[in-house]
PQR file with spaces between the fields and no chain letter, atoms N, CA, C, O and H, PARSE charges and radii, in Angstrom:
ATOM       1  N    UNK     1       0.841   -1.172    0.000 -0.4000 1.5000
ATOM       2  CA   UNK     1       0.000    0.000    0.000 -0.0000 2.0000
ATOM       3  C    UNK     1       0.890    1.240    0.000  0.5500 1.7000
ATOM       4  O    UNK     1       1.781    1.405    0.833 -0.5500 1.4000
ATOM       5  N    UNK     2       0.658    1.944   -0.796 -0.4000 1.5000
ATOM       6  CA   UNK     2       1.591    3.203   -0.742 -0.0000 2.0000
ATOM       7  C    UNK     2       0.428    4.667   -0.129  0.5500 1.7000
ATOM       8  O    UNK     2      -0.793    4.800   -0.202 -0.5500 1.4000
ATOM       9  H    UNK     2      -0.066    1.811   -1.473  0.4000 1.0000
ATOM      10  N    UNK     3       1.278    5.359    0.324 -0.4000 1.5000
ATOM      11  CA   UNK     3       0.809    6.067    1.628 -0.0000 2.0000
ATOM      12  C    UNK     3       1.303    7.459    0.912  0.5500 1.7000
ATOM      13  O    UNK     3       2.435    7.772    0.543 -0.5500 1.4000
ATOM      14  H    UNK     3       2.270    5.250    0.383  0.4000 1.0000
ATOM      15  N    UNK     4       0.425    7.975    0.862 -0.4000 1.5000
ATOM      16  CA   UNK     4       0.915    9.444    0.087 -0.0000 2.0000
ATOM      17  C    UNK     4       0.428   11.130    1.275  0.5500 1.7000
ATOM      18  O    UNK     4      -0.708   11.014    1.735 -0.5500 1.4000
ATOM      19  H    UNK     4      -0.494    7.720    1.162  0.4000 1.0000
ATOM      20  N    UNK     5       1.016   12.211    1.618 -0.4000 1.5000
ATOM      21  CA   UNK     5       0.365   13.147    2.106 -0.0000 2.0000
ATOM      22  C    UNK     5      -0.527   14.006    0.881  0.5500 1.7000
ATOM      23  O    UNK     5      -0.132   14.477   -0.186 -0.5500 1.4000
ATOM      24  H    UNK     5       1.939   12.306    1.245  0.4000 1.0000
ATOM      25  N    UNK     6      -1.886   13.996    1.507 -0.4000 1.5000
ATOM      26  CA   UNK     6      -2.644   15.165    0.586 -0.0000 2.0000
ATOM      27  C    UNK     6      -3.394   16.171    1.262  0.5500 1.7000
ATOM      28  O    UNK     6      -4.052   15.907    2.267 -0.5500 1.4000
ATOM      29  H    UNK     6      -2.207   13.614    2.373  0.4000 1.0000
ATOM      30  N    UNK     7      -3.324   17.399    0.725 -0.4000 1.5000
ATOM      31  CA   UNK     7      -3.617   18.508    1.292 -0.0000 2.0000
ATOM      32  C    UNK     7      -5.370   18.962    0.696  0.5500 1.7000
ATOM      33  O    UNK     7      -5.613   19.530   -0.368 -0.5500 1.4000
ATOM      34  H    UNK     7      -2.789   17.614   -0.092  0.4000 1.0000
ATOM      35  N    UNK     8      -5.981   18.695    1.316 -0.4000 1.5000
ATOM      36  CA   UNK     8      -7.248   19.070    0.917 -0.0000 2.0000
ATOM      37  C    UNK     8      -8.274   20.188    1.381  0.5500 1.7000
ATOM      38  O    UNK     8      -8.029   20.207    2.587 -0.5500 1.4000
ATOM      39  H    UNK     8      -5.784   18.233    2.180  0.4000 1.0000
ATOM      40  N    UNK     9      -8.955   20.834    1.241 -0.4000 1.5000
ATOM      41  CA   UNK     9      -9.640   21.682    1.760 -0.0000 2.0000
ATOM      42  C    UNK     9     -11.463   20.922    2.406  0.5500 1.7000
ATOM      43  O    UNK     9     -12.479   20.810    1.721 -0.5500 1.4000
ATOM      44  H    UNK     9      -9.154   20.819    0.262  0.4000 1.0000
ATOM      45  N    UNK    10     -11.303   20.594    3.675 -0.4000 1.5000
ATOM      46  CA   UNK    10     -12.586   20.117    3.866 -0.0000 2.0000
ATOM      47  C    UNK    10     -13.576   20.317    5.160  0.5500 1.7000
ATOM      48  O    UNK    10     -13.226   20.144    6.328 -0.5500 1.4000
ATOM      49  H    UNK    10     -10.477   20.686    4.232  0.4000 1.0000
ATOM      50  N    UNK    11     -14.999   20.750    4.679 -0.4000 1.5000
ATOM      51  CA   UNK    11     -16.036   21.222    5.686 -0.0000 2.0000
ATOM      52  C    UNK    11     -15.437   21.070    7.011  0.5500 1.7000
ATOM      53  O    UNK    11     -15.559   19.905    7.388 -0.5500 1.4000
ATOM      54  H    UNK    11     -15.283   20.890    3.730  0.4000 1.0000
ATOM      55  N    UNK    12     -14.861   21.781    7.822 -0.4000 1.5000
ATOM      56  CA   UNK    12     -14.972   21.307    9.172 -0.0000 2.0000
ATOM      57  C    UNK    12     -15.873   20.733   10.413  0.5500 1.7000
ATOM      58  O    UNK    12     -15.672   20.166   11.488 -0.5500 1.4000
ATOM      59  H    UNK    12     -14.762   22.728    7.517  0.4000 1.0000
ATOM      60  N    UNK    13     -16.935   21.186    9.677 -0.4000 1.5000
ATOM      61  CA   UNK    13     -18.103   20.811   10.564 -0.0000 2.0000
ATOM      62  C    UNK    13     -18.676   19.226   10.034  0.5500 1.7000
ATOM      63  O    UNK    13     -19.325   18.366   10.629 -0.5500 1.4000
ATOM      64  H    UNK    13     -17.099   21.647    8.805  0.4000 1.0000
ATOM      65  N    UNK    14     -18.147   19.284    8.721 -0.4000 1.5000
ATOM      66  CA   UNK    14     -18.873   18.234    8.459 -0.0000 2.0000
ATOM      67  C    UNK    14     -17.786   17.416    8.765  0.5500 1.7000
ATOM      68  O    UNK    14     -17.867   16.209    8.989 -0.5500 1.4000
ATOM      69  H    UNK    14     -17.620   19.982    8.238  0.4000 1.0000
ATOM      70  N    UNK    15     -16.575   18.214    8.774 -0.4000 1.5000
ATOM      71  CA   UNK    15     -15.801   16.403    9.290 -0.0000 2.0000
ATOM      72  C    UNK    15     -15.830   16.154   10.906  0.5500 1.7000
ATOM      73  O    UNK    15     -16.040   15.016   11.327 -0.5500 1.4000
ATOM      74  H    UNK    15     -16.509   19.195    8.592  0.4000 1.0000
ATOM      75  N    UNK    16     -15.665   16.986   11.587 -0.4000 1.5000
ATOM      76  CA   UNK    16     -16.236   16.951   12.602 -0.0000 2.0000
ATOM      77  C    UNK    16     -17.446   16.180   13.003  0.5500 1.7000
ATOM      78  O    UNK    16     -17.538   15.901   14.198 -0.5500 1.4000
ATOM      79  H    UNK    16     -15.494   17.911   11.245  0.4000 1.0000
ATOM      80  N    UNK    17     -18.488   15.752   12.106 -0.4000 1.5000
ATOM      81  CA   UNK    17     -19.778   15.534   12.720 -0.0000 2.0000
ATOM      82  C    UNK    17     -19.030   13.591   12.065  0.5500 1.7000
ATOM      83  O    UNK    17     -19.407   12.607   12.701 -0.5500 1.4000
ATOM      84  H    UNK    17     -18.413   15.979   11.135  0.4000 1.0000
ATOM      85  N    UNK    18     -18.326   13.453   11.185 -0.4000 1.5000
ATOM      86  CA   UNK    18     -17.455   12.425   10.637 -0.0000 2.0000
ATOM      87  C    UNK    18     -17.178   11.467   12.165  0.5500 1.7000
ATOM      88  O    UNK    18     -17.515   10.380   12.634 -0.5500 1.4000
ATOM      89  H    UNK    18     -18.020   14.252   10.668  0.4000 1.0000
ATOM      90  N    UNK    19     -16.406   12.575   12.521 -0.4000 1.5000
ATOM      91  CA   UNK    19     -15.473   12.109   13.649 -0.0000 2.0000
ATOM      92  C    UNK    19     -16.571   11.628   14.833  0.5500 1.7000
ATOM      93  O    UNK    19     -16.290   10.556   15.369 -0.5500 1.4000
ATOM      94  H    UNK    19     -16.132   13.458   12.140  0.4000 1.0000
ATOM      95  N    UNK    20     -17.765   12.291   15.288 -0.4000 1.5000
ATOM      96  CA   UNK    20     -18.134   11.870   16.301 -0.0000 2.0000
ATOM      97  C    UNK    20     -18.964   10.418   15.774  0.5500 1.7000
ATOM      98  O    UNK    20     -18.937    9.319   16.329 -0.5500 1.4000
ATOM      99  H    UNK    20     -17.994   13.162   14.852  0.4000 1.0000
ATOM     100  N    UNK    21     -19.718   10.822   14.482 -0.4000 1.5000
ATOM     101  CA   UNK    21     -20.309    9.738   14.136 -0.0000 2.0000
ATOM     102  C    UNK    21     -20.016    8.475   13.736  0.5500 1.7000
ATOM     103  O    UNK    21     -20.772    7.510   13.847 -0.5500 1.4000
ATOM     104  H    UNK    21     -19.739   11.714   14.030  0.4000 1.0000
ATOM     105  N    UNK    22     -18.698    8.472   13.174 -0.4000 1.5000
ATOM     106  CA   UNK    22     -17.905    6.880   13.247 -0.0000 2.0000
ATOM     107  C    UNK    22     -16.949    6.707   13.965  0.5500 1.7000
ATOM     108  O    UNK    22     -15.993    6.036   13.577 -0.5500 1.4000
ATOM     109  H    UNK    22     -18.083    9.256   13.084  0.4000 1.0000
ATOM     110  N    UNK    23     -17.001    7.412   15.468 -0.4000 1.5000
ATOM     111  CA   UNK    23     -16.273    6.751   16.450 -0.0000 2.0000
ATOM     112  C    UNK    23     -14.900    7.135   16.257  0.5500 1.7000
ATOM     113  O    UNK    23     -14.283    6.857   17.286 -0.5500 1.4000
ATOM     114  H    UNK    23     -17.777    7.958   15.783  0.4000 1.0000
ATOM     115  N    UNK    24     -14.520    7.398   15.816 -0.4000 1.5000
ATOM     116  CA   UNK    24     -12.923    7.673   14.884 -0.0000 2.0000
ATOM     117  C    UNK    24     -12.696    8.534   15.730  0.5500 1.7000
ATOM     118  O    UNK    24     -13.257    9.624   15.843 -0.5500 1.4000
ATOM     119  H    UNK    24     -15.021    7.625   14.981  0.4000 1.0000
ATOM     120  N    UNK    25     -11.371    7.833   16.745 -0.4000 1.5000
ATOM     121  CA   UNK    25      -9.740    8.736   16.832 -0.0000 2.0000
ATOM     122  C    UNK    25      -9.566    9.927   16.498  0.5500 1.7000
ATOM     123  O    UNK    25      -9.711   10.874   17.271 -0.5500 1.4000
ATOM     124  H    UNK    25     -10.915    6.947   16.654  0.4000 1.0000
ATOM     125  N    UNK    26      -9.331    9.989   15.649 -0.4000 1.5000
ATOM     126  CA   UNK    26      -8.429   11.403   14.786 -0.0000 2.0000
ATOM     127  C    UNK    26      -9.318   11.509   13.678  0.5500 1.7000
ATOM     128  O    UNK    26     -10.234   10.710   13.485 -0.5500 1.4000
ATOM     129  H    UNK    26      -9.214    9.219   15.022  0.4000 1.0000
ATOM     130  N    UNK    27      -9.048   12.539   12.905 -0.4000 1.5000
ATOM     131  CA   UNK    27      -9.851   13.138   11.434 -0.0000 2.0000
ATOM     132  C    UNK    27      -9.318   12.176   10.210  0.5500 1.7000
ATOM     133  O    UNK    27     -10.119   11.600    9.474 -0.5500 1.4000
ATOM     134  H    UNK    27      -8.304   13.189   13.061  0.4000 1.0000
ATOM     135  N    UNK    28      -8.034   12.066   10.074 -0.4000 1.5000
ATOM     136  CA   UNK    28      -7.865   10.811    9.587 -0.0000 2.0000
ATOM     137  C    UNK    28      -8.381    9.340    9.624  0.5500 1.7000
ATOM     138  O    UNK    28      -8.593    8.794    8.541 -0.5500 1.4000
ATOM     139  H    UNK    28      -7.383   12.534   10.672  0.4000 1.0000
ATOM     140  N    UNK    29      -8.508    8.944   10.293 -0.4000 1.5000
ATOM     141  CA   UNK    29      -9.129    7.893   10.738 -0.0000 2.0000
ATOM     142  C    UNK    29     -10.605    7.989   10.349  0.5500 1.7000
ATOM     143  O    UNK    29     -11.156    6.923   10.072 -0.5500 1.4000
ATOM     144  H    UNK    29      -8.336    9.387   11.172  0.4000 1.0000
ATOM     145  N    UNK    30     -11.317    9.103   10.290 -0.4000 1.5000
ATOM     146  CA   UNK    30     -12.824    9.284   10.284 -0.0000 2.0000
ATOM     147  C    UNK    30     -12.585    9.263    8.317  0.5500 1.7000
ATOM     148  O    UNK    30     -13.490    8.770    7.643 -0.5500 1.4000
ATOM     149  H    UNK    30     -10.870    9.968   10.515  0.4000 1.0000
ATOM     150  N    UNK    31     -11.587    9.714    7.766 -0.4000 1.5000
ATOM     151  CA   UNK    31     -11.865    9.992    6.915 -0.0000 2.0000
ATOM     152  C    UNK    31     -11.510    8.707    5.639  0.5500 1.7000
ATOM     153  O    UNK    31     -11.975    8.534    4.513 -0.5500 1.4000
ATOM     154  H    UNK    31     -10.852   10.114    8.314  0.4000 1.0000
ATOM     155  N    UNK    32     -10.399    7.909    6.504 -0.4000 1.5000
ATOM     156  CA   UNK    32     -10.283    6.770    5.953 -0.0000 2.0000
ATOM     157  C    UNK    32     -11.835    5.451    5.944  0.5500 1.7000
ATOM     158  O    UNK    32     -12.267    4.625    5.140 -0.5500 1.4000
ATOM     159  H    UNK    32     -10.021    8.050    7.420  0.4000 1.0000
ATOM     160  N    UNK    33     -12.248    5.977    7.476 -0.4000 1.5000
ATOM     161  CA   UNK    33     -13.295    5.245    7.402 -0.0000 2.0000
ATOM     162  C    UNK    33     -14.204    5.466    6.565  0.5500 1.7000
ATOM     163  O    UNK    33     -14.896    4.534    6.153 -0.5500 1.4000
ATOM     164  H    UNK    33     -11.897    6.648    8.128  0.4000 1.0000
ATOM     165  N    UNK    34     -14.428    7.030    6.049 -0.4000 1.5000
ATOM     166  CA   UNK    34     -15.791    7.450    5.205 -0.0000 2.0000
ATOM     167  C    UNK    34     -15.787    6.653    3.490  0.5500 1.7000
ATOM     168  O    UNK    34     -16.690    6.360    2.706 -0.5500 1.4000
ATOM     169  H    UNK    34     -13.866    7.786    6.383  0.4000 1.0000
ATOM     170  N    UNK    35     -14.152    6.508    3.454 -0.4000 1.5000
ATOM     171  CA   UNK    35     -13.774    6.344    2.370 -0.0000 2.0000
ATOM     172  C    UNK    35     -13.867    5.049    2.052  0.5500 1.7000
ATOM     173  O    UNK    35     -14.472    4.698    1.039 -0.5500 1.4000
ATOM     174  H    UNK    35     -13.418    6.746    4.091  0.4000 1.0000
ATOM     175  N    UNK    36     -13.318    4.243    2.821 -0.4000 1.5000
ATOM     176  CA   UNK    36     -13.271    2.277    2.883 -0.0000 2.0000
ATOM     177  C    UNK    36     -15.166    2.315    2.728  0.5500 1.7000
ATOM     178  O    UNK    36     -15.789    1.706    1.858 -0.5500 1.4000
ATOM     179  H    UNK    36     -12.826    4.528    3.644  0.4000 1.0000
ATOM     180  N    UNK    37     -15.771    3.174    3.792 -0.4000 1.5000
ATOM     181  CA   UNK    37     -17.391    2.752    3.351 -0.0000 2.0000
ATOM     182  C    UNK    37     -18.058    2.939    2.017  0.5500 1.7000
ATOM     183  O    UNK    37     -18.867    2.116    1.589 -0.5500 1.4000
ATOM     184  H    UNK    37     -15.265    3.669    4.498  0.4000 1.0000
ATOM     185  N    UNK    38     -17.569    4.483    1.088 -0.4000 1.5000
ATOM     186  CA   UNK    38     -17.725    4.796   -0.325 -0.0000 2.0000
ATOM     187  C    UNK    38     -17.443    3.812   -0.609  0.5500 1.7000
ATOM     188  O    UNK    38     -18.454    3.113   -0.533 -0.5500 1.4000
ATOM     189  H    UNK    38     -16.911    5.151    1.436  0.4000 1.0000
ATOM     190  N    UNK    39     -16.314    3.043   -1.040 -0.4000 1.5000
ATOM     191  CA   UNK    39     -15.623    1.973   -1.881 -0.0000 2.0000
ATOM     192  C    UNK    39     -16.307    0.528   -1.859  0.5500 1.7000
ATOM     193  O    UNK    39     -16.590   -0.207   -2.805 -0.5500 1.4000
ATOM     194  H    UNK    39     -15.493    3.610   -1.101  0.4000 1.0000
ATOM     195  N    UNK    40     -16.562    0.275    0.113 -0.4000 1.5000
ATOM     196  CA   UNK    40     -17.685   -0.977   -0.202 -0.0000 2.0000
ATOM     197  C    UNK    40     -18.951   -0.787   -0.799  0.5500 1.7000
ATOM     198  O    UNK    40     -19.359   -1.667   -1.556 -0.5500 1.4000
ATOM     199  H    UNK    40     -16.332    0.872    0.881  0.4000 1.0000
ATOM     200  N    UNK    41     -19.654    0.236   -0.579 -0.4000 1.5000
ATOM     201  CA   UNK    41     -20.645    0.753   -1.084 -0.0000 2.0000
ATOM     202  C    UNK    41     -20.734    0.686   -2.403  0.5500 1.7000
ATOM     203  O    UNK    41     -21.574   -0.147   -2.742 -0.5500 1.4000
ATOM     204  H    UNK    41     -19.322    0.951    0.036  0.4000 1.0000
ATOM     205  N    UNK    42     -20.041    1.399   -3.577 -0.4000 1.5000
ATOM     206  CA   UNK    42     -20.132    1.390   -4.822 -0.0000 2.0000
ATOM     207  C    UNK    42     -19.614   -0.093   -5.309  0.5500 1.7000
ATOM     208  O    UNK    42     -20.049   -0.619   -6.334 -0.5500 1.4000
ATOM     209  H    UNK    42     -19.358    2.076   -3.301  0.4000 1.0000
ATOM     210  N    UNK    43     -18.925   -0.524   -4.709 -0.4000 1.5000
ATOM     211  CA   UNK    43     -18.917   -2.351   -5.007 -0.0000 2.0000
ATOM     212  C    UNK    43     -19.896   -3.215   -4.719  0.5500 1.7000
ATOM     213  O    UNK    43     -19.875   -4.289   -5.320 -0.5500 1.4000
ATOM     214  H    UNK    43     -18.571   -0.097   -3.877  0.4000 1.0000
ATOM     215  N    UNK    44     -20.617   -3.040   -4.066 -0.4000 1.5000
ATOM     216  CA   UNK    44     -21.730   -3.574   -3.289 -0.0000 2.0000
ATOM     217  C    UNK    44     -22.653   -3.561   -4.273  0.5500 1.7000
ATOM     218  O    UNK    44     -23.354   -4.558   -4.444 -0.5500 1.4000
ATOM     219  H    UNK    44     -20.634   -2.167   -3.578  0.4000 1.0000
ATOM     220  N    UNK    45     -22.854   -1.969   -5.395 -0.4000 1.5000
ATOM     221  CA   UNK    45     -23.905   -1.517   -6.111 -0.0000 2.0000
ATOM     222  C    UNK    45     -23.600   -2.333   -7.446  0.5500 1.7000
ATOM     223  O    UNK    45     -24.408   -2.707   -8.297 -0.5500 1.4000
ATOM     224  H    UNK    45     -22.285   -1.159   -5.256  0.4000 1.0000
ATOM     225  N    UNK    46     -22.574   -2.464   -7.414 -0.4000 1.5000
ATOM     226  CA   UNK    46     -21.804   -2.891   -9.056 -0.0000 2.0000
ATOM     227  C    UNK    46     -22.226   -4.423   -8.964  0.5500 1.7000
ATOM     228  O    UNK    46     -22.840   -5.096   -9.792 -0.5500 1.4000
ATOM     229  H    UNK    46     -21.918   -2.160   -6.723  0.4000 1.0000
ATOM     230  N    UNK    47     -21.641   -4.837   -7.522 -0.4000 1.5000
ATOM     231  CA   UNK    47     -22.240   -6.357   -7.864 -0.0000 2.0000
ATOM     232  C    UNK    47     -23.640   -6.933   -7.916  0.5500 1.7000
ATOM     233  O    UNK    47     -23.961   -8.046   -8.332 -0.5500 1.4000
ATOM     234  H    UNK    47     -21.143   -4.290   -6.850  0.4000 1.0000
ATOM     235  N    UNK    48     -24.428   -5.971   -7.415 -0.4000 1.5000
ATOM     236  CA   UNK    48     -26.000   -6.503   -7.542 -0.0000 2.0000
ATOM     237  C    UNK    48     -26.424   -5.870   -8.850  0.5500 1.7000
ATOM     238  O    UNK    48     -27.483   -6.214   -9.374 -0.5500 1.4000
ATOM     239  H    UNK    48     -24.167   -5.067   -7.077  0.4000 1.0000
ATOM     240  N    UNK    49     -25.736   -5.071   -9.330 -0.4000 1.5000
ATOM     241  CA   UNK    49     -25.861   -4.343  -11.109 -0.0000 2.0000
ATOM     242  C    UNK    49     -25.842   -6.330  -11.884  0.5500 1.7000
ATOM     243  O    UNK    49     -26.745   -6.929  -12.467 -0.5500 1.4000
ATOM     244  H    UNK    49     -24.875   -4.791   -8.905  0.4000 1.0000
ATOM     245  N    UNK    50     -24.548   -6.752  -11.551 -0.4000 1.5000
ATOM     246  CA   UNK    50     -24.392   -7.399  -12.072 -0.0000 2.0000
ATOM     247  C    UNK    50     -25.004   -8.954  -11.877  0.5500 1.7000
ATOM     248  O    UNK    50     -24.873   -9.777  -12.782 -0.5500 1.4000
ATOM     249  H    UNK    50     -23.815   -6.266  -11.077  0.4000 1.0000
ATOM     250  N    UNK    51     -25.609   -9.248  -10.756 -0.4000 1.5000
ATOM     251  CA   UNK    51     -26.310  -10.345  -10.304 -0.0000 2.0000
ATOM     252  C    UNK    51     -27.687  -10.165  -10.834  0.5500 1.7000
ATOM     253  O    UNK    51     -28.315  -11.204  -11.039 -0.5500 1.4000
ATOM     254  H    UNK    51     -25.716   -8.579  -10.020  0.4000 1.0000
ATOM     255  N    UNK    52     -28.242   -9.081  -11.083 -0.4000 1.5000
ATOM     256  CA   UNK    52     -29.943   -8.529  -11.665 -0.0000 2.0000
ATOM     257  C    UNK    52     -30.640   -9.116  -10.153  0.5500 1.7000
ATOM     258  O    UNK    52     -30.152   -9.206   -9.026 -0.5500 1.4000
ATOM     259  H    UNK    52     -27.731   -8.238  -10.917  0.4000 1.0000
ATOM     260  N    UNK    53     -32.265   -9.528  -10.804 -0.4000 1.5000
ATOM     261  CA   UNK    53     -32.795   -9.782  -10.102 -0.0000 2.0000
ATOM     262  C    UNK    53     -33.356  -11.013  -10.785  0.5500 1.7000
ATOM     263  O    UNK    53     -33.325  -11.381  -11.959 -0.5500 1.4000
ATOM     264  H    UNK    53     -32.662   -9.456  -11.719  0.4000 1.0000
ATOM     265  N    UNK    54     -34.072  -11.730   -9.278 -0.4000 1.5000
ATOM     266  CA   UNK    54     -34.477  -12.925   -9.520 -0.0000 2.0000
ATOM     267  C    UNK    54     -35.979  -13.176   -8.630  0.5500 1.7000
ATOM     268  O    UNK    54     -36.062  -13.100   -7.404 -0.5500 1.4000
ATOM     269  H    UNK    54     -34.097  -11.431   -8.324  0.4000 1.0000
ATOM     270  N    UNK    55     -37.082  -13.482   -9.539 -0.4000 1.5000
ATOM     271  CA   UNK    55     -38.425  -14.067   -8.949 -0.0000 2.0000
ATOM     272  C    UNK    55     -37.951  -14.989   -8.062  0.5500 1.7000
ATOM     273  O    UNK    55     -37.011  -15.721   -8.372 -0.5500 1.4000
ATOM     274  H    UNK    55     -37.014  -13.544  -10.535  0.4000 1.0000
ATOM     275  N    UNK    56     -38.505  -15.047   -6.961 -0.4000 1.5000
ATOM     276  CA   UNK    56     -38.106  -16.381   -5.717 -0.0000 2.0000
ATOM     277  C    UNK    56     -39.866  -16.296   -5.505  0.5500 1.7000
ATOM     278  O    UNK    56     -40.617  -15.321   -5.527 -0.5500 1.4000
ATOM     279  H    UNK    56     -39.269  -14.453   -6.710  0.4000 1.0000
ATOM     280  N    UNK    57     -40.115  -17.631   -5.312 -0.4000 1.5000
ATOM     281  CA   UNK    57     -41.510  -17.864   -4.949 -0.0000 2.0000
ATOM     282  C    UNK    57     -41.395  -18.599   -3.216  0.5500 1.7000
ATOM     283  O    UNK    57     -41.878  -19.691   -2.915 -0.5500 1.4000
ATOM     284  H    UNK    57     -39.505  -18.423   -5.294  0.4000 1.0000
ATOM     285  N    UNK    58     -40.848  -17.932   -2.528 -0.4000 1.5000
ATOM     286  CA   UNK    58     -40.588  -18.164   -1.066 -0.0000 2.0000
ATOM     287  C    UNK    58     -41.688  -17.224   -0.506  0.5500 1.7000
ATOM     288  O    UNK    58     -41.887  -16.038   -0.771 -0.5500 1.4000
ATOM     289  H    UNK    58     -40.456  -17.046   -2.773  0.4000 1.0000
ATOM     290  N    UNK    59     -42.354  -18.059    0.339 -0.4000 1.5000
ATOM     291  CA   UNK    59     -42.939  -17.280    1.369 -0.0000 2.0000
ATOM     292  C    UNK    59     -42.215  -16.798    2.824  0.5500 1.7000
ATOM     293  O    UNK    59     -41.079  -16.552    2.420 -0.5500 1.4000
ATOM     294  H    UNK    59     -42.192  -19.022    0.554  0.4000 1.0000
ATOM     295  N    UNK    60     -42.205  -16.579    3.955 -0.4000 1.5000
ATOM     296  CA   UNK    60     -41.537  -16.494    5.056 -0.0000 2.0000
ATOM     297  C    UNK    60     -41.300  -17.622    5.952  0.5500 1.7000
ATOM     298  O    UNK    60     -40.555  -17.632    6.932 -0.5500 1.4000
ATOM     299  H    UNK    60     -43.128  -16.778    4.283  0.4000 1.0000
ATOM     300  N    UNK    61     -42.194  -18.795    5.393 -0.4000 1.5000
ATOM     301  CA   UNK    61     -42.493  -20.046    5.924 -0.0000 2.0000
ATOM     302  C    UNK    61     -41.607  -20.614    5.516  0.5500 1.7000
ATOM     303  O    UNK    61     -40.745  -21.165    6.202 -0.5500 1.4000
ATOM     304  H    UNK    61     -42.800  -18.787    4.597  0.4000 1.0000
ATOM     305  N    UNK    62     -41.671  -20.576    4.143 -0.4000 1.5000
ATOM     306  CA   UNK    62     -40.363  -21.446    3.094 -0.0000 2.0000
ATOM     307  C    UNK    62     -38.714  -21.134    3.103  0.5500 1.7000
ATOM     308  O    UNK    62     -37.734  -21.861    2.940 -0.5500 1.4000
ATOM     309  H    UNK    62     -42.371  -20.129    3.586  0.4000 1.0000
ATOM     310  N    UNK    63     -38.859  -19.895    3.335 -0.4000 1.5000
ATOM     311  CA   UNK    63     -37.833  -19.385    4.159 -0.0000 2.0000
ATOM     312  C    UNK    63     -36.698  -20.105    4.959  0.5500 1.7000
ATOM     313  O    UNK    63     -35.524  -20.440    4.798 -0.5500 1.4000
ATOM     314  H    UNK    63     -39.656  -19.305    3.467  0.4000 1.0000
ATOM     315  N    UNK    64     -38.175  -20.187    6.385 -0.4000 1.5000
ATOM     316  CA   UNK    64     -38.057  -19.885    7.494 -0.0000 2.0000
ATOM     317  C    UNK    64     -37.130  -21.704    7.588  0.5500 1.7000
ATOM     318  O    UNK    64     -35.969  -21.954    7.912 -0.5500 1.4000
ATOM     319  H    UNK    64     -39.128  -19.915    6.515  0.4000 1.0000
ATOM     320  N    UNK    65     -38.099  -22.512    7.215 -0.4000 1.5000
ATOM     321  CA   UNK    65     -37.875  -24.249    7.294 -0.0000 2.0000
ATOM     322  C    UNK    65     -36.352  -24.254    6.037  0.5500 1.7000
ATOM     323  O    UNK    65     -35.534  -25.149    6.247 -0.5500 1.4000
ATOM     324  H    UNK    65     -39.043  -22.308    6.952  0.4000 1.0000
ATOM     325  N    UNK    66     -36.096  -23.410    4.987 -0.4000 1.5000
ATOM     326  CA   UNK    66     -34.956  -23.802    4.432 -0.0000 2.0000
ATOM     327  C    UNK    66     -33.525  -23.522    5.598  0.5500 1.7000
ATOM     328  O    UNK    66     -32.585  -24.286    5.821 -0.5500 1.4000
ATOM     329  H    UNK    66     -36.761  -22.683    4.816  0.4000 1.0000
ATOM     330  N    UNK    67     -33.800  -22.167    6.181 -0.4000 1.5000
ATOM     331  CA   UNK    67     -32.905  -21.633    6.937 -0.0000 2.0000
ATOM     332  C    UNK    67     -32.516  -22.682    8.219  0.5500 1.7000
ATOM     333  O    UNK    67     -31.402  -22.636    8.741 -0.5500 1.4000
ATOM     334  H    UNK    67     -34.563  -21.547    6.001  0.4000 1.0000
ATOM     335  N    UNK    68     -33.569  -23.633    8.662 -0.4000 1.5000
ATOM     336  CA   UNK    68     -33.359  -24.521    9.680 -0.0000 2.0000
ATOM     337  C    UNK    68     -32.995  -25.627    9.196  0.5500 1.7000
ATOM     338  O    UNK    68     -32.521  -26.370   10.055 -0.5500 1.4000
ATOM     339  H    UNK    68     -34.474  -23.670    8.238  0.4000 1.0000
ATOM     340  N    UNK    69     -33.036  -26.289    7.574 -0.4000 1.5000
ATOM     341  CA   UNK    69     -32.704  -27.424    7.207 -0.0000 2.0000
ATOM     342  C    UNK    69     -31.149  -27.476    6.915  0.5500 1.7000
ATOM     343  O    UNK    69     -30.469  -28.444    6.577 -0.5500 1.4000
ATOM     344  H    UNK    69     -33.421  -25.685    6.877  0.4000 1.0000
ATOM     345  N    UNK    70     -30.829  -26.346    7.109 -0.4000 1.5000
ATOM     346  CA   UNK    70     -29.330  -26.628    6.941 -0.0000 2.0000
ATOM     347  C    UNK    70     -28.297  -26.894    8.763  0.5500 1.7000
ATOM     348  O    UNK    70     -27.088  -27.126    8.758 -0.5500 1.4000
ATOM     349  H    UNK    70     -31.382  -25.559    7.384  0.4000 1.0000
């Protein structure tokens, strides 16, 4: 992993509200976290782009007894 310094200009308040809301250490840390979540996120979107969708004729019942047969 290569580790670079970058100088950015960003909301203070909003990173601030970063920091309290994901728990995060330092502003770094809040901001690495915001970022690792963008990245799963738009992968997340790409792979259900790419899975489509599928009719399932499951009720909550059918579900419920597959989830226990294993």
């Amino acid at each position: 992993m290569v580790m670079r310094k970058t100088t950015v200009c960003i909301d203070e308040d909003l990173l601030e509200s970063a920091v309290k809301i994901s728990g995060a250490k330092s502003k770094k840390e809040a901001i690495e976290k915001s970022l690792r979540l963008l990245v799963k996120s738009k992968k997340r979107g790409v792979f259900s782009e790419e899975l489509g969708t599928y009719d399932l004729d499951l009720t909550p019942k059918k579900l419920e007894h597959l989830r226990n047969a294993g």
